[in-house]
N, CA, C and O atoms as a Maestro MAE file, in Angstrom:
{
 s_m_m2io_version
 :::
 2.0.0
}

f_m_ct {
 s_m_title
 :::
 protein
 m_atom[284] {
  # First column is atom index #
  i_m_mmod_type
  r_m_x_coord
  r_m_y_coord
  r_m_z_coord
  i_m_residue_number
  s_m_chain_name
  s_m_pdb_residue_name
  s_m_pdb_atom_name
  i_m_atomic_number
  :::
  1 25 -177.948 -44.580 -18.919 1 A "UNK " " N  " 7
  2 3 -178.862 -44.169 -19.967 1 A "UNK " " CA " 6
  3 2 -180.079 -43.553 -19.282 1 A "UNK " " C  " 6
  4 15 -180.732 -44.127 -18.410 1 A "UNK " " O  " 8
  5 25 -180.344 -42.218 -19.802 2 A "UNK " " N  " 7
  6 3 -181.449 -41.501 -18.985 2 A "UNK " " CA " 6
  7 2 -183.072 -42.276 -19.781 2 A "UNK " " C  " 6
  8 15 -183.251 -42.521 -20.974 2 A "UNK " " O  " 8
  9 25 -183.926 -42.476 -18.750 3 A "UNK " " N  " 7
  10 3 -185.266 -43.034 -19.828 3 A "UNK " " CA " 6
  11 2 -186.490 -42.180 -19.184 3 A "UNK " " C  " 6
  12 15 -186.800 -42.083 -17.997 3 A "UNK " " O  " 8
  13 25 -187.024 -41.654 -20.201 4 A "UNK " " N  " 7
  14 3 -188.323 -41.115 -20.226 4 A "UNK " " CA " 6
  15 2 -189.384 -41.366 -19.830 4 A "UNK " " C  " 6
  16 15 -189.797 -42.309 -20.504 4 A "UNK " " O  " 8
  17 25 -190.469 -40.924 -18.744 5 A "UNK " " N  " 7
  18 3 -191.968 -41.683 -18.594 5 A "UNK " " CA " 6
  19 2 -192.276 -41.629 -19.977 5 A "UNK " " C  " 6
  20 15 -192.315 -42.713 -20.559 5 A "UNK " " O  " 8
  21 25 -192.572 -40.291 -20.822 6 A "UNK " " N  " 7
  22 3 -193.669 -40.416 -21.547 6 A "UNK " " CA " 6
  23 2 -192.802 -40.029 -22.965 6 A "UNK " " C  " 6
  24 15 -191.958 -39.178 -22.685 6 A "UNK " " O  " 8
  25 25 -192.766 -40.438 -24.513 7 A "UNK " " N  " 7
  26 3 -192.304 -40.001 -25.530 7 A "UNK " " CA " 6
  27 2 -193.014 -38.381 -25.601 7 A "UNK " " C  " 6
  28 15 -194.056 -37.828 -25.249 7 A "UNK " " O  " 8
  29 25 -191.765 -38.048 -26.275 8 A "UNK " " N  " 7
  30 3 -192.286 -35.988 -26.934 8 A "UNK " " CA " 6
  31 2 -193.612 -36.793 -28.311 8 A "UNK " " C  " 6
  32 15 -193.469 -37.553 -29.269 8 A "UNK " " O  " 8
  33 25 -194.526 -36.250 -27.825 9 A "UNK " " N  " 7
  34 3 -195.375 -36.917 -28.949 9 A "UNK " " CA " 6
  35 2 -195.372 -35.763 -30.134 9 A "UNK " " C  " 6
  36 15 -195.912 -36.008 -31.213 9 A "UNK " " O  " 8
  37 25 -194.739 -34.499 -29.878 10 A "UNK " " N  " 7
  38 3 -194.906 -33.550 -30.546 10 A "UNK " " CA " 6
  39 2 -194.135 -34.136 -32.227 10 A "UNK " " C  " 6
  40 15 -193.285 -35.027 -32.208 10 A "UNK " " O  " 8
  41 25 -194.443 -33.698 -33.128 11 A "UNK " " N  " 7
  42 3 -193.632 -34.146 -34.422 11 A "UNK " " CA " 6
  43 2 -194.404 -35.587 -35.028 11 A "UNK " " C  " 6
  44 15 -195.437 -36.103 -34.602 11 A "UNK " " O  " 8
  45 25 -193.460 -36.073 -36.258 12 A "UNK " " N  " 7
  46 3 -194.448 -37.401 -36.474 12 A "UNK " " CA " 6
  47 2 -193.247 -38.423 -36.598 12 A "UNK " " C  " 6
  48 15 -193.450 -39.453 -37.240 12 A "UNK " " O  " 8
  49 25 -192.255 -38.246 -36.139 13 A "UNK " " N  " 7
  50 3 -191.165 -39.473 -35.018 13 A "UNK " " CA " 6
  51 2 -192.136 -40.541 -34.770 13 A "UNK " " C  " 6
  52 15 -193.253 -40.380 -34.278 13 A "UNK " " O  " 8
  53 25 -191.533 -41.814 -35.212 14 A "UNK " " N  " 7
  54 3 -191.799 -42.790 -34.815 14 A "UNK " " CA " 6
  55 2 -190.713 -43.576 -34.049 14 A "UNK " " C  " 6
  56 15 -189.627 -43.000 -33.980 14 A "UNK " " O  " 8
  57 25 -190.810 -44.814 -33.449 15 A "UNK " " N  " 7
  58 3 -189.836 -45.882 -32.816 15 A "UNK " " CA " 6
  59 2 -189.275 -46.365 -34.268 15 A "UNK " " C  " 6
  60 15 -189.909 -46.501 -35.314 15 A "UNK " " O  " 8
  61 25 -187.872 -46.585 -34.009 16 A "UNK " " N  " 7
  62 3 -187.065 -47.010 -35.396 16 A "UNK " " CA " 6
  63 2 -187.444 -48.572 -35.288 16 A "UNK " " C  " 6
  64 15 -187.158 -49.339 -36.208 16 A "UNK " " O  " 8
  65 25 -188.217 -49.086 -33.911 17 A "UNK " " N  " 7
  66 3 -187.853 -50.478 -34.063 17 A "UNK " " CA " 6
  67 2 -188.825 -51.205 -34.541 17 A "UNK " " C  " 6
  68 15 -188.705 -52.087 -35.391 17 A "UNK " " O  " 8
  69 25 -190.331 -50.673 -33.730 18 A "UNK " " N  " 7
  70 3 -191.467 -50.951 -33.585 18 A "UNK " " CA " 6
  71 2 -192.372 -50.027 -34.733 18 A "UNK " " C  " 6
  72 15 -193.489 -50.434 -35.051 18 A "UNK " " O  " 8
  73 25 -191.837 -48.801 -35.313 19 A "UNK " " N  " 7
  74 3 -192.577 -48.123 -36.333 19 A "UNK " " CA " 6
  75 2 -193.798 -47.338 -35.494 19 A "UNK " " C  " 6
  76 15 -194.114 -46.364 -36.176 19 A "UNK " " O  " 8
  77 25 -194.398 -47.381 -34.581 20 A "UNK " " N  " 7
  78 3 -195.295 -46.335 -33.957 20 A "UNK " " CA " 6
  79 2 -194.680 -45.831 -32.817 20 A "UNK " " C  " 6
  80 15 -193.766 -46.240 -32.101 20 A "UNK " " O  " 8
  81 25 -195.407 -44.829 -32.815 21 A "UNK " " N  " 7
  82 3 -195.109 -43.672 -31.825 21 A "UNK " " CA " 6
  83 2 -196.257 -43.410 -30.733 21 A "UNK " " C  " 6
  84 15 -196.845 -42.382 -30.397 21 A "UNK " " O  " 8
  85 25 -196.358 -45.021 -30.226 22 A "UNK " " N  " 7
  86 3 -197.171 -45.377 -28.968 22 A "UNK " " CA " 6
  87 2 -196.733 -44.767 -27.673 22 A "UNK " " C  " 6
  88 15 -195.573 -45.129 -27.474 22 A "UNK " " O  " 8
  89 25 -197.367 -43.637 -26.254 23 A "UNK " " N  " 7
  90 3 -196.511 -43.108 -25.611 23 A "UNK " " CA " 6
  91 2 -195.958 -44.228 -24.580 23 A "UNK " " C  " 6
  92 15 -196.513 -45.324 -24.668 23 A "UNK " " O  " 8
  93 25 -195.231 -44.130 -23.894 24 A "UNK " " N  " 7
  94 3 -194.573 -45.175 -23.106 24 A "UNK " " CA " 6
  95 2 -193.319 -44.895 -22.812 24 A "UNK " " C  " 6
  96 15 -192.963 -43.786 -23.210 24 A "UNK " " O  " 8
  97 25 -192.275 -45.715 -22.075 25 A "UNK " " N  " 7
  98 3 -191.289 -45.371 -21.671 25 A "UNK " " CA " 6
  99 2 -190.128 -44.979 -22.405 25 A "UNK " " C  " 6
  100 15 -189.873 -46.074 -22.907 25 A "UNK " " O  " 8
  101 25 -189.414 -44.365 -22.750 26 A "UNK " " N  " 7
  102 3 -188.635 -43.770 -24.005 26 A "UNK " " CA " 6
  103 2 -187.144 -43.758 -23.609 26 A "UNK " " C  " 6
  104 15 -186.938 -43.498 -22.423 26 A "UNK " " O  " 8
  105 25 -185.877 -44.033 -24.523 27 A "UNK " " N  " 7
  106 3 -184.707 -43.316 -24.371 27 A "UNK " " CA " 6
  107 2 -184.410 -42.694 -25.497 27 A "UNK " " C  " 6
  108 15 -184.657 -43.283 -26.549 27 A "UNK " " O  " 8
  109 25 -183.761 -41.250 -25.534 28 A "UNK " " N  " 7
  110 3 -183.091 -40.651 -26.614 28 A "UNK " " CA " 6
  111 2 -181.268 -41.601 -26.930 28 A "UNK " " C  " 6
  112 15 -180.329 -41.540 -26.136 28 A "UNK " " O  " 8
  113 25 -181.259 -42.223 -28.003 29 A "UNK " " N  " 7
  114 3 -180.425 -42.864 -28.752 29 A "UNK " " CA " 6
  115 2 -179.291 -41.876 -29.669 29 A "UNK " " C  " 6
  116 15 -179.827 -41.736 -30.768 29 A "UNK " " O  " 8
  117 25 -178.317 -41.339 -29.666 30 A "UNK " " N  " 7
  118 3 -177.433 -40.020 -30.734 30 A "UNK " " CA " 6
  119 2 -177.427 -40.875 -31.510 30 A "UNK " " C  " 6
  120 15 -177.388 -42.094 -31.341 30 A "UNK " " O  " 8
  121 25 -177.484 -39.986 -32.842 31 A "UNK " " N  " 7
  122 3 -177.365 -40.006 -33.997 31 A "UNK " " CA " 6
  123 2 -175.998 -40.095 -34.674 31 A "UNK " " C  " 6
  124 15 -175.729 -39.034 -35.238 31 A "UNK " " O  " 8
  125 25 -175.056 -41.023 -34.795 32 A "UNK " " N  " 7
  126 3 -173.701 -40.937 -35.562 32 A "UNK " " CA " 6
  127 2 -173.260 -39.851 -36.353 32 A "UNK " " C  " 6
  128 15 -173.551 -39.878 -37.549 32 A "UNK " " O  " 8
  129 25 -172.752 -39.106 -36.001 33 A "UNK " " N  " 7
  130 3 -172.352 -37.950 -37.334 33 A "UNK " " CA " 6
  131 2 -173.209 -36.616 -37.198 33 A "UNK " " C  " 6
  132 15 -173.257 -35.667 -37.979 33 A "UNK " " O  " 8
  133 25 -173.783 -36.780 -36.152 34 A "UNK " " N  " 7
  134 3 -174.527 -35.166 -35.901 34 A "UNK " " CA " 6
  135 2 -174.087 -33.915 -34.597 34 A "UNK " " C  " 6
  136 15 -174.666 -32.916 -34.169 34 A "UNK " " O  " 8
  137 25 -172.950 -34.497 -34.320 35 A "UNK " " N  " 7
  138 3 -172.837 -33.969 -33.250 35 A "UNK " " CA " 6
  139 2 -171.938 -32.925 -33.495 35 A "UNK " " C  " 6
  140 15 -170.922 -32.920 -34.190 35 A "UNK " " O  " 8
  141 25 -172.691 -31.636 -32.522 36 A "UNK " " N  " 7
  142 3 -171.785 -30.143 -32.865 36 A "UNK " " CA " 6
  143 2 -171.578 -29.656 -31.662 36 A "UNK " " C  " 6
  144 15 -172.516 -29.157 -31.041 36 A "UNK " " O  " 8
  145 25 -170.207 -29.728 -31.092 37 A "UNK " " N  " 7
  146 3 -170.161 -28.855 -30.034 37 A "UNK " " CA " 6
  147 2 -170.872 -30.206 -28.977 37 A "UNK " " C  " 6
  148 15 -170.843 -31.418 -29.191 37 A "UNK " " O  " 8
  149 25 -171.452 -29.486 -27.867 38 A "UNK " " N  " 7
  150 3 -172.006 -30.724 -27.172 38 A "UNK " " CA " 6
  151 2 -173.184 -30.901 -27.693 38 A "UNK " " C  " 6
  152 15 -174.091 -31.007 -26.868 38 A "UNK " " O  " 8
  153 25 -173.409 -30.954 -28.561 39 A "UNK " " N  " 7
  154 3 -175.301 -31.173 -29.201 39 A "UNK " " CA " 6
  155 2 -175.285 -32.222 -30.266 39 A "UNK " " C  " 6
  156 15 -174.734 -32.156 -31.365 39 A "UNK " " O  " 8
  157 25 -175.903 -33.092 -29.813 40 A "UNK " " N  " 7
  158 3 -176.270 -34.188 -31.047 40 A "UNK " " CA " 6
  159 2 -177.636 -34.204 -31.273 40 A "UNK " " C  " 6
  160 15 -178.362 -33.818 -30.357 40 A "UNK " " O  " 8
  161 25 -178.218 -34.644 -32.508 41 A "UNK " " N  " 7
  162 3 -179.261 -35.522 -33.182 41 A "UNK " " CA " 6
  163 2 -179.316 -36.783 -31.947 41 A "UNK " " C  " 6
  164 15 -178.445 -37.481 -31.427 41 A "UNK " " O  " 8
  165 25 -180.611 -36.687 -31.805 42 A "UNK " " N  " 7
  166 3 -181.280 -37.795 -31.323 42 A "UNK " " CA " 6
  167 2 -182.574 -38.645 -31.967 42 A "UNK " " C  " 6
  168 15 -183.294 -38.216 -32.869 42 A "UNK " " O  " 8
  169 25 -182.713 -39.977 -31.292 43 A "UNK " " N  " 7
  170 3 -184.132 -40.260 -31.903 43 A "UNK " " CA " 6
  171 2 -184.719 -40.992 -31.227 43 A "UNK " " C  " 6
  172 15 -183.942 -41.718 -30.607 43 A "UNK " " O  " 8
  173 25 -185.978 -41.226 -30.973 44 A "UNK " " N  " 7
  174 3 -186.361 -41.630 -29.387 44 A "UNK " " CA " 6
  175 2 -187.376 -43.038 -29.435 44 A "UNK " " C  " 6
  176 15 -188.566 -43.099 -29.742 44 A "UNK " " O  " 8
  177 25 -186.471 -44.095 -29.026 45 A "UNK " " N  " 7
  178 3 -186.889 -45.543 -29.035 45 A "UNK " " CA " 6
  179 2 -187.785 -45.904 -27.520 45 A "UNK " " C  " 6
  180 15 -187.655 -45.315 -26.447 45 A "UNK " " O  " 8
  181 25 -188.549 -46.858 -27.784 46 A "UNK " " N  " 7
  182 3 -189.572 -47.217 -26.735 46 A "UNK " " CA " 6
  183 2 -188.640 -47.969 -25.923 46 A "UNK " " C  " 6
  184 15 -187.986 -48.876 -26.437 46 A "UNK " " O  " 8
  185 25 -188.537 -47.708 -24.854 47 A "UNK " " N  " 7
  186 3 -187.684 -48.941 -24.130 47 A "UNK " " CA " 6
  187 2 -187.486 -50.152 -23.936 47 A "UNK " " C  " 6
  188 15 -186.481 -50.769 -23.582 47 A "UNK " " O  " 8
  189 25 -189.160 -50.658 -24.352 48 A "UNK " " N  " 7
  190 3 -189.093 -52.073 -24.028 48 A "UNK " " CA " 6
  191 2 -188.936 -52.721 -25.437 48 A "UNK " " C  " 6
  192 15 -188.936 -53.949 -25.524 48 A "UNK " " O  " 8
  193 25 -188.795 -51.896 -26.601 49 A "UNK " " N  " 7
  194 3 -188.201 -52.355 -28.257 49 A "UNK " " CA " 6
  195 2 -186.925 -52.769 -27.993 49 A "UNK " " C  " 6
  196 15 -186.481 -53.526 -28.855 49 A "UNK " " O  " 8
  197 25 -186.115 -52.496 -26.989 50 A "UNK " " N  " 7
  198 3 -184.806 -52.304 -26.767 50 A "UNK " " CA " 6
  199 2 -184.214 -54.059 -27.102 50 A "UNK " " C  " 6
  200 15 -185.327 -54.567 -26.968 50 A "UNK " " O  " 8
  201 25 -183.775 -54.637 -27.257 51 A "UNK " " N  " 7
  202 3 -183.073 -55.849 -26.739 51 A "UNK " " CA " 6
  203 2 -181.393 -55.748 -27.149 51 A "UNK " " C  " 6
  204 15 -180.779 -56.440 -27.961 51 A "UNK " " O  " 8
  205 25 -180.983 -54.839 -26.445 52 A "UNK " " N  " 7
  206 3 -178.988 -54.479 -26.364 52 A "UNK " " CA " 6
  207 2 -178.742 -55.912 -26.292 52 A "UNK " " C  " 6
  208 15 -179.468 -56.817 -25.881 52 A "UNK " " O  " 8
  209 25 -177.132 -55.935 -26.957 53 A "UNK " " N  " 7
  210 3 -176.400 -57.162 -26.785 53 A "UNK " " CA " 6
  211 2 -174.981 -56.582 -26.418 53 A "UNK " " C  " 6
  212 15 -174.437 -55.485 -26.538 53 A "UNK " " O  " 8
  213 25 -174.651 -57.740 -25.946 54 A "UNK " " N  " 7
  214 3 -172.872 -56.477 -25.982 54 A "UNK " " CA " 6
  215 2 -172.236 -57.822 -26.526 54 A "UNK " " C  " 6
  216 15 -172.647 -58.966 -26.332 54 A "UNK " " O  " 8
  217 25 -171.025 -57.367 -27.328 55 A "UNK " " N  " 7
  218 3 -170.100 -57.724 -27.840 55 A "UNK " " CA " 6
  219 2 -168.259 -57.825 -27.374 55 A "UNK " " C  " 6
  220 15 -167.218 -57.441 -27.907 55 A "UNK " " O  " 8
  221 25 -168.624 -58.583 -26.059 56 A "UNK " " N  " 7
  222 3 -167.578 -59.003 -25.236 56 A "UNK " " CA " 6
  223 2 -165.869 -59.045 -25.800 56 A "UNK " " C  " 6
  224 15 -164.905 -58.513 -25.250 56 A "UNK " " O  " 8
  225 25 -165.890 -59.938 -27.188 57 A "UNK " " N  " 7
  226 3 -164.725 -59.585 -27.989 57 A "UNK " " CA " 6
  227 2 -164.423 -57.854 -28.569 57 A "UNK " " C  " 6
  228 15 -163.699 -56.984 -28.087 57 A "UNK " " O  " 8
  229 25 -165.042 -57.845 -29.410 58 A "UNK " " N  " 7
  230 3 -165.042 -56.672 -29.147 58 A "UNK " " CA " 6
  231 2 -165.282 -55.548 -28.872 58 A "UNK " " C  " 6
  232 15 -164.992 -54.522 -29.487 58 A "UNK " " O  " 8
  233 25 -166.032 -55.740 -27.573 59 A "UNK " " N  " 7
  234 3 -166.007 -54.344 -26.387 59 A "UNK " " CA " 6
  235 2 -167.539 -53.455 -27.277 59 A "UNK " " C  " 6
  236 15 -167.351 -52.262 -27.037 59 A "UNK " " O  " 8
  237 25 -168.236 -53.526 -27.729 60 A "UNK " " N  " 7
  238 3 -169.855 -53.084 -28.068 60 A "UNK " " CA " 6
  239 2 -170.834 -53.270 -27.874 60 A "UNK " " C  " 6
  240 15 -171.030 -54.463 -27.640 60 A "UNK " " O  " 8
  241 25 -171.771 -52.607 -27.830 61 A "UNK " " N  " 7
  242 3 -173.187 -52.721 -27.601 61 A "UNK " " CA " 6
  243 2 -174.249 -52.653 -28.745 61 A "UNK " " C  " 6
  244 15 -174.371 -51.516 -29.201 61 A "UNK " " O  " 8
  245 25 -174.790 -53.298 -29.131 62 A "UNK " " N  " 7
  246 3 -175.759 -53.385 -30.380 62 A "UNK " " CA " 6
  247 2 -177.197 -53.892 -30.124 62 A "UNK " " C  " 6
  248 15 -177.523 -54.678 -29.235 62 A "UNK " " O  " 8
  249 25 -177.923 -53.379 -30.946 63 A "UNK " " N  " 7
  250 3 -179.387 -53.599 -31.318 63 A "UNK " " CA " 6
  251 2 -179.547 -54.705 -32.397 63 A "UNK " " C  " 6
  252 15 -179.538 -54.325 -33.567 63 A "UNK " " O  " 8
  253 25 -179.706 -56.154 -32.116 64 A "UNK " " N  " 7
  254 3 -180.154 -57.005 -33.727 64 A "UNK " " CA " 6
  255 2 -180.945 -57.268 -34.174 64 A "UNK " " C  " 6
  256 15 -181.689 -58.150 -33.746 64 A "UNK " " O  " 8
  257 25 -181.170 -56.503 -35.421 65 A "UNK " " N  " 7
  258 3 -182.458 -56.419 -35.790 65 A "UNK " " CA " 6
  259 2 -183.164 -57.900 -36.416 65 A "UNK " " C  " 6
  260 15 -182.252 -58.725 -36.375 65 A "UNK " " O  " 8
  261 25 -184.168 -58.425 -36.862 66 A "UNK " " N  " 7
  262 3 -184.774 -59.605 -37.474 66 A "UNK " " CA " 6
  263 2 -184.631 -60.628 -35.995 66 A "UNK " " C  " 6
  264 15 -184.600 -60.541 -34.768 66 A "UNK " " O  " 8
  265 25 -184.553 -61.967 -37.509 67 A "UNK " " N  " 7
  266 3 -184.674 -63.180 -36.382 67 A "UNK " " CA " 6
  267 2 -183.658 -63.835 -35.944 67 A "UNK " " C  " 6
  268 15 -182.741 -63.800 -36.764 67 A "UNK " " O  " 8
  269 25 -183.404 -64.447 -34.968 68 A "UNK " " N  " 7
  270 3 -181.863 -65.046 -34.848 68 A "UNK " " CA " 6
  271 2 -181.912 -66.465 -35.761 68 A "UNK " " C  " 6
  272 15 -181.086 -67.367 -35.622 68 A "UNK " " O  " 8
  273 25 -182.878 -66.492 -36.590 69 A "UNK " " N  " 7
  274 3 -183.146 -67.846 -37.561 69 A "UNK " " CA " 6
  275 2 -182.559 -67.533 -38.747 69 A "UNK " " C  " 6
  276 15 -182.158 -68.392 -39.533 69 A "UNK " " O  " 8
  277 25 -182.462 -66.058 -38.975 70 A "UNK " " N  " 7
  278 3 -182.517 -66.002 -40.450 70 A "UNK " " CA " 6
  279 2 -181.337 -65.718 -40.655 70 A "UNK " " C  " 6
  280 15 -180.651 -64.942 -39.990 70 A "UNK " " O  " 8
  281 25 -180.900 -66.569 -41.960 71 A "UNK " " N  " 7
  282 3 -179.532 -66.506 -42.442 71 A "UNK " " CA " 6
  283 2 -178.671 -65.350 -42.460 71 A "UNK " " C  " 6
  284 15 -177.525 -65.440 -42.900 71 A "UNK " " O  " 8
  :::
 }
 m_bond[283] {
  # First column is bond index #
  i_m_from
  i_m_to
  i_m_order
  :::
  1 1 2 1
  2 2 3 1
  3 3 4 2
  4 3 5 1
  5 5 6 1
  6 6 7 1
  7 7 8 2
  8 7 9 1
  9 9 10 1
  10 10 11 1
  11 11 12 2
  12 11 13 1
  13 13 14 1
  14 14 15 1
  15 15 16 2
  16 15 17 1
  17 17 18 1
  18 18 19 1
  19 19 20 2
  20 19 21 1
  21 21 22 1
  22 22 23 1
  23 23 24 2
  24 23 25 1
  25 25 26 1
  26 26 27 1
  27 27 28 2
  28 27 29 1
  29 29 30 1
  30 30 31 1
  31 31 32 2
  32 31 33 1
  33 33 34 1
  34 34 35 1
  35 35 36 2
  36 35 37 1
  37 37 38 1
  38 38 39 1
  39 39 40 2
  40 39 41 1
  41 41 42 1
  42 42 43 1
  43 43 44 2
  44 43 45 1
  45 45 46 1
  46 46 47 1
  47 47 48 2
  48 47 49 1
  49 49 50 1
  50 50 51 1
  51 51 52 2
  52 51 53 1
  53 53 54 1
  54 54 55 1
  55 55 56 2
  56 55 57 1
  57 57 58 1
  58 58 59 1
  59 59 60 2
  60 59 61 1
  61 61 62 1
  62 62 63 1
  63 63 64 2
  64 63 65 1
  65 65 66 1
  66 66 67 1
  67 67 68 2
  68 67 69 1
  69 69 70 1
  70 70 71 1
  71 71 72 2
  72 71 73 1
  73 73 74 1
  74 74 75 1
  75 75 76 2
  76 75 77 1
  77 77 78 1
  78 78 79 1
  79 79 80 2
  80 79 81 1
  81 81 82 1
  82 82 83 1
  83 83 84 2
  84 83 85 1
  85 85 86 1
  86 86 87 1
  87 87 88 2
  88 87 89 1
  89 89 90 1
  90 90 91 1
  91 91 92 2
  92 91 93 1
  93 93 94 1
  94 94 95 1
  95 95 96 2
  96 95 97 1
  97 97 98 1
  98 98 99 1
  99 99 100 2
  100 99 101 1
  101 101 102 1
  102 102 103 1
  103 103 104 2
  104 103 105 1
  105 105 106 1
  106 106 107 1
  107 107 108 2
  108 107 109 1
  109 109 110 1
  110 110 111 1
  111 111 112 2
  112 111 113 1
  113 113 114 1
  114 114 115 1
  115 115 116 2
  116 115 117 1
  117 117 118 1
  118 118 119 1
  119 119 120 2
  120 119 121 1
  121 121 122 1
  122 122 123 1
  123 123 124 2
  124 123 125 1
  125 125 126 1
  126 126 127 1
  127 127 128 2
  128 127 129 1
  129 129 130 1
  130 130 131 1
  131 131 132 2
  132 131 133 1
  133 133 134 1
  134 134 135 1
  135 135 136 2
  136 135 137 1
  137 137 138 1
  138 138 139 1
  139 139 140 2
  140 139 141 1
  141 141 142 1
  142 142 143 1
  143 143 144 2
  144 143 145 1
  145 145 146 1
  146 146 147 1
  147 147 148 2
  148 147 149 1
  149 149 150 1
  150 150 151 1
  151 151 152 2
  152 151 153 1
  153 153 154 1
  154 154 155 1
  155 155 156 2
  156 155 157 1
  157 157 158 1
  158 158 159 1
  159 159 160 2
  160 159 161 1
  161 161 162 1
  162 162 163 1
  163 163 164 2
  164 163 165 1
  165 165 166 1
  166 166 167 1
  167 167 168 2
  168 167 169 1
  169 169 170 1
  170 170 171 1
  171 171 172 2
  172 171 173 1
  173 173 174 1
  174 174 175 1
  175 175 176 2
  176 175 177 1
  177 177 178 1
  178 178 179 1
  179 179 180 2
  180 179 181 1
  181 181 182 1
  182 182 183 1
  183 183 184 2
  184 183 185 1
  185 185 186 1
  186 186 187 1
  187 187 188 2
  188 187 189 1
  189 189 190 1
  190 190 191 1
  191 191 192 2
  192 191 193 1
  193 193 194 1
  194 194 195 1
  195 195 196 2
  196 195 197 1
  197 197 198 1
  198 198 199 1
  199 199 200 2
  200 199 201 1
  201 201 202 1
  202 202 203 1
  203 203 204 2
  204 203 205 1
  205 205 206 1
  206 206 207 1
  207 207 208 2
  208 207 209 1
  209 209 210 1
  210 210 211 1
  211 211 212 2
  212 211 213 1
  213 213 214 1
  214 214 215 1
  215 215 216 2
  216 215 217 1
  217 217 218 1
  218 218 219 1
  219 219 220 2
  220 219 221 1
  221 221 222 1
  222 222 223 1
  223 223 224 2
  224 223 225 1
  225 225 226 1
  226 226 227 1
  227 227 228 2
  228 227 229 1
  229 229 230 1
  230 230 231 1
  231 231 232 2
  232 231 233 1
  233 233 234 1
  234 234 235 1
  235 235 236 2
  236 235 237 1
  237 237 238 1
  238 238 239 1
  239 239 240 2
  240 239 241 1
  241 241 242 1
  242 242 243 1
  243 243 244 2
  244 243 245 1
  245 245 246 1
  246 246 247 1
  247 247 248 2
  248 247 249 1
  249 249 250 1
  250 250 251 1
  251 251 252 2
  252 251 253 1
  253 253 254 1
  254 254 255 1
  255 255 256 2
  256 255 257 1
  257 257 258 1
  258 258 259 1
  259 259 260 2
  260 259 261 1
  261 261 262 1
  262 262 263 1
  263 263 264 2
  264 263 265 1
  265 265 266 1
  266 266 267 1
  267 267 268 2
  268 267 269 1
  269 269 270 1
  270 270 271 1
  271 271 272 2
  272 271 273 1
  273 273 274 1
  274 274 275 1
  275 275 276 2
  276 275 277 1
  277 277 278 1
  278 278 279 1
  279 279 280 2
  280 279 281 1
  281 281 282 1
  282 282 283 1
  283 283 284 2
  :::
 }
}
């Protein structure tokens, strides 16, 4: 995964996780369903919002969002 020093501050993009668009270390994330040719939709998360899990059974990587409390 390539990661960014600084977010494109250009536009009014925010972090999907954290909601601001504080500059800091960044990765571009594709967008499901946008991809043409070799070009996808991206959207650009702070790195340290990140907390990946992988899913050993079956073979994925995910973002979980909330609390691990809540039902």
């Amino acid at each position: 995964m390539r990661t960014f020093e600084h977010r494109n501050m250009k536009g009014k993009d925010t972090c999907p996780i954290c909601k601001t668009n504080k500059d800091g270390e960044t990765v571009l994330i594709a967008i499901d369903g946008t991809q043409k040719g070799n070009i996808v939709q991206a959207m650009q998360f702070h790195l340290a919002c990140l907390e990946l899990r992988w899913n050993k059974q079956h073979n994925f990587i995910y973002q979980k969002f909330g609390d691990d409390n809540e039902p």
